[in-house]
N, C-alpha and C positions, 0 to 999 in steps of 0.2 A: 556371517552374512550381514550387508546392511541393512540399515531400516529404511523403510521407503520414506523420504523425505513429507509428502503428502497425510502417508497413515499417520508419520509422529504429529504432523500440524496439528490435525483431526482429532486424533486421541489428546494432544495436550488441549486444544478447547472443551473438550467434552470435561476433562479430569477438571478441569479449574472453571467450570461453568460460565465460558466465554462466549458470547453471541457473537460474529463476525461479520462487519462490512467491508466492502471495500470500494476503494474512490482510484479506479484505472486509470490512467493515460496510455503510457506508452506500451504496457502489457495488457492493453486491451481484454480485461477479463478472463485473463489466461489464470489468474489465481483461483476464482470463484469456478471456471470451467474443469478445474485442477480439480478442486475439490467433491464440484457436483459428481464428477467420477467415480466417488466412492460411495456406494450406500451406505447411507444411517446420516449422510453431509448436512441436511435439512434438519437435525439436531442443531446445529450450532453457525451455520450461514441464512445469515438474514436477509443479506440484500449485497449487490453492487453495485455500484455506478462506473460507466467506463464515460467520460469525458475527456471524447481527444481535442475539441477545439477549445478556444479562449472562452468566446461565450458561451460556451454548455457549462466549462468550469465556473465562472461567475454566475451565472442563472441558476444552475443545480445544485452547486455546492457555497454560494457566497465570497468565492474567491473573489480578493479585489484588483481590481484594475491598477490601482496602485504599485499593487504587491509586484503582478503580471509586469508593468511597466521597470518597477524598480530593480528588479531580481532576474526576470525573464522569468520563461515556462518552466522549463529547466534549473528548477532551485530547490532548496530545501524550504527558503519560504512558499511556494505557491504548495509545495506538497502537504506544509504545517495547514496552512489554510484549507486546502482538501479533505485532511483528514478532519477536521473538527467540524466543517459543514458537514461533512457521512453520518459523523457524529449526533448533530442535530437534525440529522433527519431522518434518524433509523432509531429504531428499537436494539439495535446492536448496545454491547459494553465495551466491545474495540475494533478499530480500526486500522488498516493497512491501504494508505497510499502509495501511489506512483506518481511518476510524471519523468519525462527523460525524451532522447532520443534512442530509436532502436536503430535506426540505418536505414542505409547502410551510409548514408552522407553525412558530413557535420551539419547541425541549426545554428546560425547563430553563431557561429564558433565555439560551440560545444561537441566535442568530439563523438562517434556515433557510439554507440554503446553504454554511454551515460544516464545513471540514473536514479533520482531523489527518490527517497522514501523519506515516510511519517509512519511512525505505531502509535497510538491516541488510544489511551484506556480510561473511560469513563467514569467519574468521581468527584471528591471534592479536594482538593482541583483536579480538573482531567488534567493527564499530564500528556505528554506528548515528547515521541523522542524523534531525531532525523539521521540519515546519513545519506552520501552520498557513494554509490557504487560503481562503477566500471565494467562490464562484459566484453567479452571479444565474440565475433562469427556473424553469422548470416542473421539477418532481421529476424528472423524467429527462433532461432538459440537465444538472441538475445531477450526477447522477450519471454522466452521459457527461465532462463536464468532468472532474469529479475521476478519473475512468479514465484519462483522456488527460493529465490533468497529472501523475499517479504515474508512468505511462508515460514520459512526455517528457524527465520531471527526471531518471529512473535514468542516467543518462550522468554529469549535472552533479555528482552524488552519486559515482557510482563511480570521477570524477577526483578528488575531495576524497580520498575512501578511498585510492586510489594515490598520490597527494602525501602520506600519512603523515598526511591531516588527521581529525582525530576530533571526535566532536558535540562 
């Protein structure tokens, strides 16, 4: 039988005493609502922020306009930027960004399904890792998706972080 994608998130932050933020876009809080689902979640989820416009991302999290201009929304740089303002404004020890299109049209010419992530774990130096993913389906698969794949990979992320590995 599998494991629920969500229970292992949950149990791996509890097992490794990680506080959780997260800085949403394009999954609009679907990670944190993921989570709040399961009792005992308030152990280890500190806070979220879903900022889908520009300036909520710059206001809330420090994103710069720069970045925004030079990258577009849809980057790994504005998602690096998100996740390190979560960072500095939570009480959390790591973070999981978004940012992307869910659909069902392209932005930008960025095709729909598209979508940056950041994992940021707190330290000297924070380190911060990115990638960029792909989903297929309806605007809300895909935002399910990318919930559950920011979810799934914080492990894979927070051994790289423990091996001394850095973006």
């Amino acid at each position: 039988m599998a494991t629920d994608p969500v229970l292992a998130a949950l149990g791996y932050l509890k097992d490794n005493q990680l506080v959780l933020t997260t800085a949403e876009s394009c999954t609009a809080g679907c990670m944190v609502a993921l989570l709040a689902g399961v009792p005992g979640a308030g152990e280890v989820v500190e806070s979220g922020y879903v900022v889908y416009s520009p300036s909520a991302k710059q206001r809330l999290l420090g994103v710069s306009a720069e970045t925004i201009e030079r990258y577009g929304l849809t980057s790994e740089a504005v998602a690096w930027e998100m996740a390190l303002g979560a960072l500095r404004g939570s009480d959390a020890n790591v973070v999981i960004a978004t940012t992307g299109v869910a659909g069902p049209l392209p932005e930008s010419s960025v095709p729909p399904g598209t979508v940056c992530f950041a994992w940021a774990f707190a330290g000297e130096p924070v380190a911060v890792f990115t990638r960029t993913q792909r989903f297929f389906g309806e605007r809300a698969d895909v935002m399910r998706q990318g919930a559950l794949f920011g979810l799934t990979r914080l492990s894979h992320y927070h051994q790289r972080w423990l091996r001394g590995e850095r973006a």
